[in-house]
N, C-alpha and C positions, 0 to 999 in steps of 0.2 A: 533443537527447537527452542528451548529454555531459552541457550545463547543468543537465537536470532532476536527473539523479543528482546532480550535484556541488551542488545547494540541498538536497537529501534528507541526502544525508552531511552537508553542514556542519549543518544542524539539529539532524539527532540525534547529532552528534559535541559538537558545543557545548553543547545546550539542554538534552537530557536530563535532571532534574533531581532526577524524583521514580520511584517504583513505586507512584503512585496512579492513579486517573481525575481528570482535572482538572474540576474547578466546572466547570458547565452541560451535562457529557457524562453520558450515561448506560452503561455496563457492560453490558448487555442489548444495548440497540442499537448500540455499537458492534463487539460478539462477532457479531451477525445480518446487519448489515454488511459484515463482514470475510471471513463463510462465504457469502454470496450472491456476492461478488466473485469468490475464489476458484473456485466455482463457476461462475461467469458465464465464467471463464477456462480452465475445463478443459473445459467444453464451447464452445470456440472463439467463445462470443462476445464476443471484444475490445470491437465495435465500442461493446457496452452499457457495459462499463465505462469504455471512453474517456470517452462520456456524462455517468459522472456525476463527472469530472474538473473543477475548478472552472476558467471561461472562462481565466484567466491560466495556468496551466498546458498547457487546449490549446495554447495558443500556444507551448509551449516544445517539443513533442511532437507530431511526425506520427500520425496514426493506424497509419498504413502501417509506419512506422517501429517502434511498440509492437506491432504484429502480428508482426514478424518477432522483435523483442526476447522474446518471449511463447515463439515457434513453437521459436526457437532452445531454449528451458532448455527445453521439453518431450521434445524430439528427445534431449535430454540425460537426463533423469530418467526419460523414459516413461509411464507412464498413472499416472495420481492413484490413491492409495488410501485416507487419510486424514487430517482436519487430527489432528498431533499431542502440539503444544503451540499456547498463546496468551497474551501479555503482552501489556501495556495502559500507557501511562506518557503522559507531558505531554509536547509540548516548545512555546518561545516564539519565535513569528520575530523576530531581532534587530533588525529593519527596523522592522515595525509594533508588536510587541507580544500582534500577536494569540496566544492559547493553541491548540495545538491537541491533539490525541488520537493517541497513534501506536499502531495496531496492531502487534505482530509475532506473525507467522504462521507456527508450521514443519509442511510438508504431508510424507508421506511418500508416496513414489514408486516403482515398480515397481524401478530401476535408482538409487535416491539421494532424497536431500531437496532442497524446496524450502524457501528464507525469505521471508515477503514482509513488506514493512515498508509498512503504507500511514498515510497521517497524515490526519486529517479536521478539518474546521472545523465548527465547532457546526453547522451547517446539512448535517451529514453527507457533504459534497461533497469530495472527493478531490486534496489539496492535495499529498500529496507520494506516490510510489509506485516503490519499489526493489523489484525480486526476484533473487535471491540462491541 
């Protein structure tokens, strides 16, 4: 779990590079993507978003473990009311190369806000996922 944040921060710590959509992403589907997520997540279905986590990632991250990661910042913020803001930018894994798409998502909440930074790879599967 520790690991997955800590590839999430140094990505967008490092890589961030632009306030574009990078080549082969679309702006549409990644904005419909980001509120189906969201959504999937306040109506307690973790289990779907885990889902569409790309296989290597499961492997950094229990399910179990994101359920409670999830349950905790709810208990905290309280009941969803809506998304409030949405930024869109690139970043590059310095490993492969690959580009990927980073959402950042601010939800406003009964008792506070939430952030959620998710990052996608052209095949729109769920390469990196911080909430904040």
């Amino acid at each position: 779990m520790k690991r997955l944040m800590l590839i999430v921060s140094i990505l967008l710590l490092t890589a961030c590079s632009s306030n574009k959509i990078p080549d082969g992403f679309n702006e549409n589907d990644l904005n419909q993507k980001a509120e189906e997520i969201i959504n999937l997540l306040n109506e307690n279905n973790v289990d779907e978003v885990y889902a569409m986590f790309r296989t290597d990632v499961q492997a950094m991250i229990k399910l179990e473990d994101l359920e409670v990661i999830i349950q905790d910042k709810f208990n905290q913020v309280g009941t969803f009311k809506e998304i409030s803001q949405v930024a869109i930018t690139d970043t590059k894994d310095p490993n492969t190369s690959e580009v990927y798409a980073v959402v950042i998502v601010s939800s406003d909440h009964e008792k506070g806000r939430t952030t959620y930074t998710l990052s996608f790879n052209k095949e729109l599967e769920i390469v990196g996922f911080f909430i904040k």
